[in-house]
Structures are given as structure tokens and as C-alpha cells.
N, C-alpha and C positions, 0 to 999 in steps of 0.2 A: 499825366500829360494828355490822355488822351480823353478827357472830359472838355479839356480847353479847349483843345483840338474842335471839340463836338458844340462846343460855346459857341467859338470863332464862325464855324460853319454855321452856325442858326443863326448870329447875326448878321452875317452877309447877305445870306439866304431871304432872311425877313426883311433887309431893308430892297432885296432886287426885288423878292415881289413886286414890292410898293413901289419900284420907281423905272422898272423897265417891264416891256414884255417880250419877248425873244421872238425873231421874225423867222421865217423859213430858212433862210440863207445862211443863219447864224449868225447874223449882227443882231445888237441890243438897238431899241429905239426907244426913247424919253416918252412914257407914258402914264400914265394910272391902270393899274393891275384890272387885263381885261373882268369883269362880269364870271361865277361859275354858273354855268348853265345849271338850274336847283335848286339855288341858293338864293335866300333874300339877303343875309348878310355875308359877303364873297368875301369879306378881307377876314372878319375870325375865324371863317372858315381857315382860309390859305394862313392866317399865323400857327393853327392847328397841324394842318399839314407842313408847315415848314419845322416842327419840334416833332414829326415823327422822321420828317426825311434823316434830319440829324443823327438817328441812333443805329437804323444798320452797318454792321461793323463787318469789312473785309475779313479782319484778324478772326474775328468771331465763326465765321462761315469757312474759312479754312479749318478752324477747330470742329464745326459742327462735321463738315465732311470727311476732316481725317475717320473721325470716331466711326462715322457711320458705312463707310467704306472695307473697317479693318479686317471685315470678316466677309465671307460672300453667303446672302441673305434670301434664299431663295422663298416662296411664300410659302409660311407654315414649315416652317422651318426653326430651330431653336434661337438662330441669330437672325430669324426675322424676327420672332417677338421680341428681342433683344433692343432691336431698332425701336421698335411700339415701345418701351420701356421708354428707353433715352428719349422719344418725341415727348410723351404726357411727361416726362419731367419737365422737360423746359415749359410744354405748354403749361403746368401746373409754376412753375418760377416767375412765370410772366404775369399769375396773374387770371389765370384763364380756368373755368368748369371743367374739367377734364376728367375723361374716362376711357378705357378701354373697352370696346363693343366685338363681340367677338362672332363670328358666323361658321357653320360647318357645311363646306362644300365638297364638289368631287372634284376631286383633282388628279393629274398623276405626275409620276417621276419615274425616271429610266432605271429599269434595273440592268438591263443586257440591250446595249445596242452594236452593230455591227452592219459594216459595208464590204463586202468583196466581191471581185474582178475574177472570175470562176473560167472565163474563156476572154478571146483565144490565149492559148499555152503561150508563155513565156511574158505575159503582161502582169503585173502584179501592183494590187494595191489591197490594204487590207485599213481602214478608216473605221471612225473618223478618229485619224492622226492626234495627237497628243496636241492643244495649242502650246508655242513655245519662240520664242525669241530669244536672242542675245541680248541680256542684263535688266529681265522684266523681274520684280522680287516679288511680284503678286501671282505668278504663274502654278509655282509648285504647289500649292497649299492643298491637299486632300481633303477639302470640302468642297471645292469647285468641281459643278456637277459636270459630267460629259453632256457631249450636243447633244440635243434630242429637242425633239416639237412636242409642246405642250397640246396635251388634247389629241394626238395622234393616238388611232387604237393601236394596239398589240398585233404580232403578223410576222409572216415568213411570207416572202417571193425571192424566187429567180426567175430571172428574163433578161432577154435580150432588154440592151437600152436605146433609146426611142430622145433626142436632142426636141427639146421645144421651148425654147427662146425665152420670153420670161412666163409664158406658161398663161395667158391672155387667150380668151375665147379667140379673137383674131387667130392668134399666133398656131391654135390648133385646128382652126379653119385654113391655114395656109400649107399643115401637115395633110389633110384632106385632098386640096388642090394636088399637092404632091405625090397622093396618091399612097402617102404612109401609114399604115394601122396603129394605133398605140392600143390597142385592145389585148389587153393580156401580158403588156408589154411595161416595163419599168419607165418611168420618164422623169427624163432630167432637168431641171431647169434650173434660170440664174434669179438670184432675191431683183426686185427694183420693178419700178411701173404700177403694179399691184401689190396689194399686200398679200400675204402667204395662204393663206386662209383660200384665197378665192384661186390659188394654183391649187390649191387640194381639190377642191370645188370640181373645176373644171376638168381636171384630171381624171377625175373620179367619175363624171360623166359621160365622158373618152373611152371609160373603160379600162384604165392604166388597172396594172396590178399593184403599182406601190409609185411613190413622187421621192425625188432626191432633189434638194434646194443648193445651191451653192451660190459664192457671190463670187463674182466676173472684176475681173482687175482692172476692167475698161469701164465698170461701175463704180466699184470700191476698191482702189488697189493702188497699184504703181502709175497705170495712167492717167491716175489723178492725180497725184505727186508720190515723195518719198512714203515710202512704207515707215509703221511703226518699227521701230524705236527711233529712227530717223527723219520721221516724219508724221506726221497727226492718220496716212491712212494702212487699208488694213491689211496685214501683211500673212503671207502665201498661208500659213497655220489655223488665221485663225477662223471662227466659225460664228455665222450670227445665229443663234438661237429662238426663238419665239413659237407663239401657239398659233397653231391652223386654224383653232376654233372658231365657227360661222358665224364670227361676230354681227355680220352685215342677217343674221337673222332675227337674235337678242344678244343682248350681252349679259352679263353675269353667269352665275351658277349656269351648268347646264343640263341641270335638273331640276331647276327652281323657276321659270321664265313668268316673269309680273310678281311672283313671290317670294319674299325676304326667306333665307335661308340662315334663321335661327337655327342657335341648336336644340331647340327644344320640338321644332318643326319635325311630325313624324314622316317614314320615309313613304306611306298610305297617300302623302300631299307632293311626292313626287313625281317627274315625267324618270320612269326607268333609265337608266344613260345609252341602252343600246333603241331606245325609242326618241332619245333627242335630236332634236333637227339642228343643234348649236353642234355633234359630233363626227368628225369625219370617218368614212368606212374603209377608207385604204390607206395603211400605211406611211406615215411620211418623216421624212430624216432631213437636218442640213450638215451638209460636210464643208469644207474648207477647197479652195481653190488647189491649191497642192493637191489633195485628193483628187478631185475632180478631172484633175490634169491628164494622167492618163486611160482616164474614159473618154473623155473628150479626142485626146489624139490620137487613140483608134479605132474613132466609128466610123463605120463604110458609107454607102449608100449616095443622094447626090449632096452635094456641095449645097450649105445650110443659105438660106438666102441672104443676100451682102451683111441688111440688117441686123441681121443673126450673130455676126462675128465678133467675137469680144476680144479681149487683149493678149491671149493667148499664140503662144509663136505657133500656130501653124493654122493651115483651115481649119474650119469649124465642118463637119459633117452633118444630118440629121437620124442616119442610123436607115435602119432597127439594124443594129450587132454589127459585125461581129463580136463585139463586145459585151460580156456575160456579167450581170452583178448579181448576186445575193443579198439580199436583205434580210435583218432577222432582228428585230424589236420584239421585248417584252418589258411592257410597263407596268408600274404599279401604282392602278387605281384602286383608291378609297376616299371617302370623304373626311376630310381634315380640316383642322379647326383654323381661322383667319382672325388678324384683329387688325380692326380699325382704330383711329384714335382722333376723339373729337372733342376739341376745346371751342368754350361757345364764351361769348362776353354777350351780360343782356343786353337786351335794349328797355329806352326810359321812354319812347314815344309809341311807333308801332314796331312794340317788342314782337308782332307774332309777324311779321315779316322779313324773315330772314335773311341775312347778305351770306351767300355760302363762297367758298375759298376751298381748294382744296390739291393735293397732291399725292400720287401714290409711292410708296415707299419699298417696295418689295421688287426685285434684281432677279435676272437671270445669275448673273455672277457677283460681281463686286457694284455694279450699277452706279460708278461717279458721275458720269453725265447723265445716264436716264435709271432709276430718278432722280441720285441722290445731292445732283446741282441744287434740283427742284426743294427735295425737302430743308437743303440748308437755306436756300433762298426766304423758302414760309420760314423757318425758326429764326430768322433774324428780321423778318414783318412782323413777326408774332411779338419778336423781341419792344420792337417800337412800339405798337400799339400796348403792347403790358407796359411801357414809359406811360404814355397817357392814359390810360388806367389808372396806375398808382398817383399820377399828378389830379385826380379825381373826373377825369373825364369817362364820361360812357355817351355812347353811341345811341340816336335816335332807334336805329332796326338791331333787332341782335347778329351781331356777327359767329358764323358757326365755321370752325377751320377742319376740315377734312385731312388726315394722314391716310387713304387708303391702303391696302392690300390688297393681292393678286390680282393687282391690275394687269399684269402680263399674261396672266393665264386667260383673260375672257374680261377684263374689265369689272372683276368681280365684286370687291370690298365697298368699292361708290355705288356697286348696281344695285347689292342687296340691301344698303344702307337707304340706299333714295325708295328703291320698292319700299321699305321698312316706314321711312318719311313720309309717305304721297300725301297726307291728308295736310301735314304741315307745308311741305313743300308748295302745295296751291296757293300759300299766299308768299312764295319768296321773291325776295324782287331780282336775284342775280345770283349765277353761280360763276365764279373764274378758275379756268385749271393753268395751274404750270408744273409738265412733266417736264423736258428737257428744259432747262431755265436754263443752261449755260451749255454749250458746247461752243462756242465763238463768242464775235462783237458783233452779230448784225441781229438786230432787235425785229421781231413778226408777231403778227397777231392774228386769229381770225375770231371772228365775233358772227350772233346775228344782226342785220345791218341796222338794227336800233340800237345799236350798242358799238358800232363802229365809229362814229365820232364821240362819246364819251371816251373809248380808248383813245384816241388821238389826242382828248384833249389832256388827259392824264398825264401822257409821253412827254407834254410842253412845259409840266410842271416838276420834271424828276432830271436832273444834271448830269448829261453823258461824261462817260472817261473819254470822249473824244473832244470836251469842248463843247459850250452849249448845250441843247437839252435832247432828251432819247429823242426827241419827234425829229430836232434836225440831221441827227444821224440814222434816223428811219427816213426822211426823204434823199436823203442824198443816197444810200443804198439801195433804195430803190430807181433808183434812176436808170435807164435800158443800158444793159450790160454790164453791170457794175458789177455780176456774180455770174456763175454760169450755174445751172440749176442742177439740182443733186438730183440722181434716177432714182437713190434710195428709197422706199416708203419707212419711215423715222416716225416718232412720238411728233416728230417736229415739220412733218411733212406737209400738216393742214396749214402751212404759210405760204403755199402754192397762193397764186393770183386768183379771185373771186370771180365768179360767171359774170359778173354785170358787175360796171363800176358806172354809177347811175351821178356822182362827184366825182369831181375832177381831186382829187390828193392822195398821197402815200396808201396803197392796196391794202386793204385788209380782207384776209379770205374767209371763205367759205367753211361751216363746221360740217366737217362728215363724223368719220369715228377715226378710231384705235386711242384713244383717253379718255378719261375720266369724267368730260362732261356729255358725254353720250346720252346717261338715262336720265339729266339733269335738262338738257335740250331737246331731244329727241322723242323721249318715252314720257315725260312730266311737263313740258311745256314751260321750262324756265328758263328767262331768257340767259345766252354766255356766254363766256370770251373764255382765248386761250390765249396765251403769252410764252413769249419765249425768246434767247439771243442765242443765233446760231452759227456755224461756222464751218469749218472741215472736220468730218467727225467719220471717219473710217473704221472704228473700231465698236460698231454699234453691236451691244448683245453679245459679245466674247468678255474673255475674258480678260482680255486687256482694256478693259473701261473699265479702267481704276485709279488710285489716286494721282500713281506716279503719271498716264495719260495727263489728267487733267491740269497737274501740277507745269505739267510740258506743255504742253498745246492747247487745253484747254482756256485758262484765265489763269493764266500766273500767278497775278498779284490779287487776284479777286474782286476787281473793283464791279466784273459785269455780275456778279453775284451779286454784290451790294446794289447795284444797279437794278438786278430783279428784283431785292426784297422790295426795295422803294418801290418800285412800278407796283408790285403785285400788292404790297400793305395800301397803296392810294387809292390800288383800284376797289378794295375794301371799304376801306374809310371813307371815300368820298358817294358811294351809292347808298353805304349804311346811315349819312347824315346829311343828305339832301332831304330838302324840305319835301320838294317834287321830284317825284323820279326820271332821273335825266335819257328819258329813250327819245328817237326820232324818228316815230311811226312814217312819217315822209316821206324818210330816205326809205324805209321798209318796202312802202309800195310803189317808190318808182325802179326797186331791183328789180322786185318783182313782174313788175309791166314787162320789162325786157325780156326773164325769163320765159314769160306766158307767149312773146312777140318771139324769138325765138324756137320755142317750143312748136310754134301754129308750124315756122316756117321748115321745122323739123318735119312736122306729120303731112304738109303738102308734099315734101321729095316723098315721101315710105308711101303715101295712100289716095295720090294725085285728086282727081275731083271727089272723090270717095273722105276724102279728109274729113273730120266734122268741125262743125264749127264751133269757133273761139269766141263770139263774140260776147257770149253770157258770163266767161272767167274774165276777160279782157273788162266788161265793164263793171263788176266785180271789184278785179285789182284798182281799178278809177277810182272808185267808192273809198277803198281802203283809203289809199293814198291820199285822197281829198279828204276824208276825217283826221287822218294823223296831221295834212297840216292847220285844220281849224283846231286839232286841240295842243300843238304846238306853240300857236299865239299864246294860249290859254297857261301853258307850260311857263312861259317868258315872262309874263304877268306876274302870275303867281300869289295871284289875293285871295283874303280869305283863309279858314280852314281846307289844308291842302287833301284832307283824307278821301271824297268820295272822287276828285281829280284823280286821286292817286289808285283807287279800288278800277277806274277805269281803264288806266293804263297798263295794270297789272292782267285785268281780263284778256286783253286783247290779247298778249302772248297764247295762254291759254285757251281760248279761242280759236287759234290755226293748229290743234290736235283733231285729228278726228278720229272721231269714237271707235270705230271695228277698226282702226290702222291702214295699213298699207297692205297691197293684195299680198299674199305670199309669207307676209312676215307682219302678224298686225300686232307683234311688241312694240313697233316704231310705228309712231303715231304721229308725226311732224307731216303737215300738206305739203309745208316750203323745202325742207333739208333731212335726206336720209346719206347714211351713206352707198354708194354703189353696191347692186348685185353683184355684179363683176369688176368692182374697187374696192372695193372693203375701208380704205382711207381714207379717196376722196369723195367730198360731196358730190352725191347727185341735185338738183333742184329740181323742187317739184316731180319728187320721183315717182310718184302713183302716174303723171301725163308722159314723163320721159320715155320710162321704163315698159312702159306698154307701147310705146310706138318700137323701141329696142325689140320687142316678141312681136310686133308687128301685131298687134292685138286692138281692132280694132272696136269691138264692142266695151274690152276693157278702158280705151284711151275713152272713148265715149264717158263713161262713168266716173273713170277718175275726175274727166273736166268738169263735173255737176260735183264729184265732191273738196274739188278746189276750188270754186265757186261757193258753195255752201260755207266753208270754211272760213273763207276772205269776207262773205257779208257777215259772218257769227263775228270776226273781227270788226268789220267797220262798225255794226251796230253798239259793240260792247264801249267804242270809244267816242260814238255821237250819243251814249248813254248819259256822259256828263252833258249838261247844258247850263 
């Protein structure tokens, strides 16, 4: 029945191409199927695409997820590679080159963690708490590891504890003003705003003797709504987990930085770990608000600023003490073995230019929504594309699908994999990530903005479970107010709204990090998008992001799953068999104007007529922008052998790397998008000019402007290369 089913649907499908195209609004209106921007012939394309939308199957991805969920899969772990098994099957059933790539990194796991309330007498908490609920059946299982921060060293402190808000450079310049020490001192703070990494950071710079993370009920909790099991957020036990590691330095191994971390790689080629700059030097733990609760309500000292107060019944204080905690973590580092798993389908035209796809696969716990939405979403794209495969179709560019590993830990398995890649990877035309693929219905993207209306134009051609297509239920939820914005920092976070919206339609953001297209954008210069449908997801990184979660609150019926394969197998299919490569150098350089026009008016408040001038990047980014749209015409044409068109448009990405990197941290090579020192998540733009006016560095901002400059004409020239 469910072949008819799959009939029915492609032929409706194929005849709505041909005779409607779907307006913003969600009415249809009597037309001829717009033009696909790439394509000289758009209708076999789209008959192509309408026999892959057909085959991702609900039913299928609820199967994929049960399985992958049953166990909890931490990286390098026995039921992680468990996972790496069940992926290359199916990818190997579909269809696909498949293999397991395996990497040996450092890693650690908790052997002994412990939180205690040592003063004052009669206050008692001893953490971090068991998680547990009324009627979770994922809860008890004795492989689910205790909280602990990945990447956190080993340590004893007792100290007084020191309240600091989410733990933000600000937040500890306002303990300053206060006239509070945290030097020597324990300090507590709530997850949200920044990612975790950079409260280590900052902490550590403060002089803390150890960081305790907790998440705030007025973040994740009851003031959002019902608590789990009652309600999708996250309830008083449980605990969000993840790695401090200084992403915003490098990512991957963090002993390996620009080099693949084979196993065969001797340890003579590594950075020592107590000499990496990716590892924190002070202890750091997350507990659960329960816990937290009565440290919180007995710290002295004055009254925490309004800002400060989270949902908790009583004031908030800022400390220092009376309040005593003990910390006492002992981890267990060694380097342990990772596997990736990578199915490729060739390509018959330019096979050496790759379309990469990829998702990581390894959980703090059970990981239904992050990542294991994500991976059943790929196994049921993968599933369609292995349809057209065996119907004898193959792909102009070869497609390559990424299952990473220890992505939680540091971004690892994509970082060692792409270091492993860079010589190939210079000519790929596209990498797309989707970690959180489902945790709601509200569909986000961010891209580089040459690749922000190819997503859009994707979303127009995949059919929402709300009616009409993903694009018109992306613009209607984006519409002001339509959601209130989560403080979280999530896989799903980079859906925040873009620095520059240089067009007017549905936002697509900005790429910073904490995913898997980090060393694929960032470090390699390839351009990318990320995808994802999100929703209320309160139980991020515990242990209750599990099946029974998702099966509740998540996507019931699973249609947004099916909903992702389609988007994420299009956004495949349609870059790996475009004649011409569908970027919009254009739109590129008129974000960028804005960035660079903001940025001036940045460093005129910091460094008044001392400012230097912009007008050498400023006419620069002109240059950019006016090549990408002469070779845009060129794009829309499309006569001719499309190969050395297409060798130009490929450079250009490439071209905005610059060579020594970025000051401080030159594994990040991107002029336009890093992610924040002091954000770890989100993008900064143009962070070499930001980030130096942020240090108030003015010989630095000087230099950076010459090599963002430099950068943007190595771009313009590489795309007025064609003529």
C-alpha cells in the first residue's frame, strides 16, 4: 500500500510542478514552473526531484531513530560504534561507497565527579543529583554517564561561591564594579547567551578556582512552560552536559590542530594536551537546577543585579559565601579510537568536485533530538537518492555523506576528516550540516550569503506538514513575534537572525560554530549551510532526550523528519547537478558593505578621530559585489561549456581565507565569519576588524582592515578571472 501511496504522491507532485508555483502567502497561482537558477533544463531536473521527494518515509525514520536511540552512545564508546555499524549498512543498502574511517583522539570521561555544600552547617546538598522523573523508562539504564564537562581537567577546590549571571565578559565586569573578587573563588553560573566554553574562558581569566554551570528555570524550565514529562521543557533533575573545549580556538582533536589525527599519526606530531590552547585549566562541572537551588538561596553579599534573577523563589545574591562547595573531578584522559562513516555516490561530470552532506552521530546520552533527529533525517535522504541510483541515475559532482563522531566533544570526527581531505576539499562546491533536524515545526537555516537564496529556493520546492511549502511556513514564522527567542545556546542556535539582511525575505543567519560545518566553512573555505526545524526543546544534553521526549513533543508522527530528509537530500541533489554553480556573489558583497559600514561606525565610538580609515576595505567590498553581479548575468545565461565559469566561482570562496588566519587563533582562516572569542556560537563578522576594535587594538584593527581588503580583492579578481 505504501508504494501507491508513494505513486499517488509523485504524480501530483509532477503535475504541480508543471502547472502551479506556490506564492509566499500559500496560495497556488496558474503558471509554468518557475526557471532553476543552474539549470539549462529545469523541468528534468524538477521531474528528478519530484521521484526523490516521494521516497522519504515517516514510518522509516521512526524506525531509523528507535534503533539508534536504544542505547546511550557516548563517542568511543561500544554503542557508538554500534551506531557507525547500523549507518554504513543502510548507507551500503542504498546503494552508496561506504566505509568506516576511524581516528584516535584525546578524549575524557568521568570517573569520580562530585559537588558539595561544606558550609554554612545545616545547608546540605551533595550533586550532581541522580537525573530522574516520574514515568521516564530511558532514565535507569547503567550506561548513561554522570554530568560532567567534556574536556574539563581533573581538580579539587573548595571555596566560597562567587553567583555570575551567565558567566559573559560583561557579566564579570559588573562583579568588578561590585567590587567582588572571584579570584580563588568557585563561580557559578547559568548555561544560555554564550556557549560554555567561553564561561570557562572567562572564569579562568577572573581567576576562579573551579566553574559550576547550571540551567535557570527562567531559561530552561518551568518558566517556559510544563516541565518534562508534562511538558517538552526541562525539569528540576535534569542536567545539560557538553565540552568547555575552546572551540572558538580550533576545533577537533586537541592535540592535533590543522592535522588529521590518524591512528597511525605518531604522538612526536602532537601538541602535548597540557600545552593546548583548545584545553581549559580550571575545573568545570554542570549540575541541575535542584542542585543549584540551595546554593543559590544561601548566598550573602548584595542583591544580584535585577538582570541577574532567574526563576527561582527567592532573590538571587552574588556571594562570595557564605556558602562553601567542594569540587572534586577525576577524569579519564587517553586517546581513543572514533569512527566516521562516509558514503560517497560518484560523480560522471565534475566527479572531483564534491557536494559534502554531513551529520554527527555521537550523544552525550541517548541524543534523539541532537543528533539522532539529524542522522535519521540523512538515512532517509540517503534512502531516496539510493532510489535514483538504482533507477540509473548518478550525479554530475560526487556526492559524499558525512556520519560524524565526537562532535560533542570538540567538533572532532568532521574536523579530522576535512584536515585529512583539504587537498580534495579545494575543489568542493558545498558542504550542508543538519545536527538538530527536528526538535519542533519551525524550519531555520544559516548559510554563507551566497548560498542563502539557493536555500530559500529549495524550501519552495519540498511540501510542508502545515500546507504548502517549507518556504511558506518559514516566512510566516518568521514573521515579528511569532516565537519568543530561546536564551539557550543549542546545535540549533545558529538560526538566530543575520548581521546584515542586505534582501528583503525570510532571515537566514549567520555561520559561527558548535557543528560540524566549522572546518568545512571556516578552516577550508567551503562554502555552507545548515538546516534544521525547531521547536521547544528543554531537555537538551540530559538524559531525557530520548525517544520517549521526541515521540511526545518532538514530531509525533514524523512528518518534520520526512520533511528534513527532503530539504537536506535537495539541498544535495540540486548543487551536485547544476550545470552552473548556484552562488550569489552579489548578495555576498552587499552583506558585506553593511558589515564593513557598520564596523567603520563601530571603531569611530572606541577610537574617535584616531579611527583609521575604511575606505580602502569599503572599496574593496564595491569591487567584490560589482564582480559577483557581472558574473551573475553570466550565471543566468549559462552558454557554453560551463567548467572554467564554474573554476571561478568555486575560487572566490576560497579566496576570502587568509593565509596566517586570524590573530590569536590562526586555525580559523575565514576574513568574513568566525565564531566569537567571547561567543563560541555565534558568528562574529569580519572578526579580525571586530575583534580588535573589542581589545581596543588599534594597530591591530589597522592591519586586520589591509587584510580584509586584501582578501575581498583576491575574491573580486578570482571571479572577473572569467571573461
Amino acid at each position: 500500500m505504501r508504494f501507491i501511496y508513494a505513486a499517488l504522491f509523485l504524480f501530483f507532485l509532477t503535475a504541480s510542478l508543471a502547472t502551479f508555483s506556490p506564492s509566499v502567502n500559500g496560495s497556488e497561482t496558474a503558471s509554468v514552473a518557475a526557471p532553476l537558477f543552474g539549470f539549462r533544463d529545469s523541468a528534468e531536473e524538477a521531474k528528478l526531484e519530484s521521484r526523490f521527494l516521494a521516497v522519504p518515509d515517516p514510518k522509516l525514520a521512526r524506525e531509523h531513530l528507535r534503533i539508534l536511540t536504544q542505547a546511550p552512545h557516548l563517542a568511543g564508546s561500544p554503542e557508538d560504534k554500534a551506531t557507525a555499524d547500523y549507518v554504513a549498512e543502510k548507507f551500503r543498502e542504498a546503494g552508496l561507497e561506504t566505509e568506516i574511517v576511524e581516528y584516535r583522539v584525546w578524549m575524557n570521561s568521568p570517573q569520580e565527579v562530585s559537588v558539595d555544600v561544606t558550609a554554612p552547617s545545616g545547608v546540605h546538598m551533595h550533586g550532581p543529583a541522580r537525573e530522574h522523573v516520574e514515568g521516564d523508562s530511558y532514565q535507569d539504564d547503567p550506561r548513561v554517564v554522570m554530568p560532567f564537562s567534556g574536556m574539563s581537567p581533573s581538580g579539587d577546590a573548595e571555596a566560597d561561591v562567587v553567583y555570575a549571571n551567565y558567566g559573559s565578559p560583561e557579566d564579570f565586569k559588573k562583579l568588578d564594579e561590585l567590587k567582588i573578587d572571584v579570584r580563588g573563588k568557585i563561580v557559578l553560573v547559568r548555561y544560555g547567551q554564550n556557549f560554555r566554553g567561553v564561561k570557562a574562558l572567562v572564569a579562568q581569566e577572573h581567576g576562579a578556582a573551579g566553574l559550576i554551570i547550571y540551567s535557570d528555570p527562567a531559561d530552561d524550565g518551568w518558566k517556559r512552560g510544563d516541565k518534562y514529562p508534562q511538558g517538552p521543557w526541562h525539569p528540576d533533575t535534569a542536567v545539560q552536559r557538553g565540552s568547555i573545549g575552546f572551540m572558538f580556538e580550533f576545533a577537533g582533536d586537541p592535540t592535533t590542530p590543522g592535522i588529521a589525527s590518524v591512528p597511525s599519526l605518531p604522538d612526536s606530531k602532537r601538541t602535548p594536551p597540557e600545552q593546548s590552547r583548545a584545553l581549559a585549566k580550571i575545573p568545570a562541572t554542570p549540575i541541575s537546577y535542584a542542585d543549584a537551588w540551595p546554593i543559590l538561596e544561601h548566598l550573602g553579599g548584595p542583591d544580584s543585579p535585577r538582570e541577574w534573577q532567574g526563576a527561582l523563589p527567592f532573590t538571587y545574591h552574588v556571594g562570595p559565601g557564605p556558602v562553601k562547595v567542594k569540587m572534586h573531578l577525576k577524569q579519564d584522559y587517553q586517546f581513543r579510537t572514533i569512527w566516521d562513516v562516509i558514503g560517497r555516490v560518484p560523480g560522471t561530470g565534475a566527479s572531483n568536485d564534491w557536494v559534502v552532506a554531513g551529520n554527527h552521530r555521537d550523544a552525550w546520552v541517548y541524543g534523539a533530538v541532537d543528533p539522532a533527529s539529524g542522522t535519521a533525517a540523512m538515512l532517509e535522504s540517503v534512502h531516496g537518492i539510493g532510489e535514483l541510483v538504482k533507477s540509473g541515475w548518478k550525479p554530475k559532482r560526487t556526492l559524499v555523506f558525512g556520519s560524524w563522531d565526537a562532535e560533542e566533544e570538540g567538533l572532532i570526527g568532521s574536523t579530522e576528516w576535512g584536515e585529512q581531505h583539504e587537498p580534495e576539499l579545494a575543489h568542493a562546491a558545498a558542504y550542508f550540516n543538519m545536527d538538530v533536524a527536528v526538535s519542533g515545526s519551525r524550519f531555520g537555516a544559516s548559510s554563507i550569503p551566497s548560498l542563502k537564496q539557493f536555500i530559500r529556493d529549495v524550501t519552495k520546492s519540498v511540501p510542508s506538514p502545515k500546507g504548502g511549502t517549507v518556504y511558506d511556513a518559514w516566512v510566516n514564522a518568521s514573521k515579528a513575534g511569532s516565537e519568543p527567542i530561546n536564551t539557550q545556546e543549542t546545535s540549533s542556535s545558529t538560526f538566530r537572525g543575520p548581521a546584515a539582511e542586505a534582501k528583503k525575505d525570510t532571515p537566514v543567519g549567520d555561520l559561527g560554530s558548535g557543528s560540524d560545518y566549522t572546518v568545512f566553512q571556516q578552516h577550508l573555505g567551503v562554502p555552507s549551510g545548515d538546516v534544521g526545524s525547531t521547536g521547544d526543546y528543554g531537555v537538551y544534553h540530559s538524559v531525557f532526550d530520548n525517544f520517549n521526549w521526541f515521540t511526545k513533543f518532538g514530531d509525533p508522527d514524523f512528518v518534520y523528519e520526512q520533511q528534513m530528509a527532503r530539504v537536506f537530500g535537495l539541498l544535495a541533489i540540486r548543487m551536485a547537478d547544476a550545470d552552473v554553480l548556484p552562488y550569489d556573489y552579489q548578495q555576498y558583497g552587499k552583506e558585506i558593505s553593511v558589515y564593513i559600514e557598520a564596523a567603520k561606525k563601530r571603531s569611530e565610538a572606541a577610537f574617535g578621530k584616531e579611527s583609521p580609515g575604511f575606505a580602502e576595505v569599503s572599496a574593496s567590498a564595491h569591487r567584490f559585489e560589482e564582480a559577483g553581479a557581472r558574473i551573475l548575468l553570466r550565471q543566468r545565461k549559462a552558454e557554453g561549456d560551463p567548467t572554467r565559469l564554474n573554476q571561478a566561482l568555486l575560487a572566490a570562496e576560497r579566496a576570502l581565507l587568509i593565509p596566517e588566519g586570524l590573530p590569536h587563533r590562526p586555525w580559523f582562516r575565514h576574513a568574513i565569519y568566525a565564531p566569537g572569542e567571547y561567543t563560541g556560537y555565534a558568528a562574529v563578522v569580519i572578526p579580525g576588524i571586530n575583534e580588535a576594535i573589542d581589545r581596543h587594538d588599534l594597530p591591530g584593527e589597522k592591519q586586520q582592515i589591509a587584510a580584509v581588503a586584501a582578501a575581498l580583492d583576491r575574491a573580486g579578481k578570482a571571479l572577473e578571472s572569467y571573461r
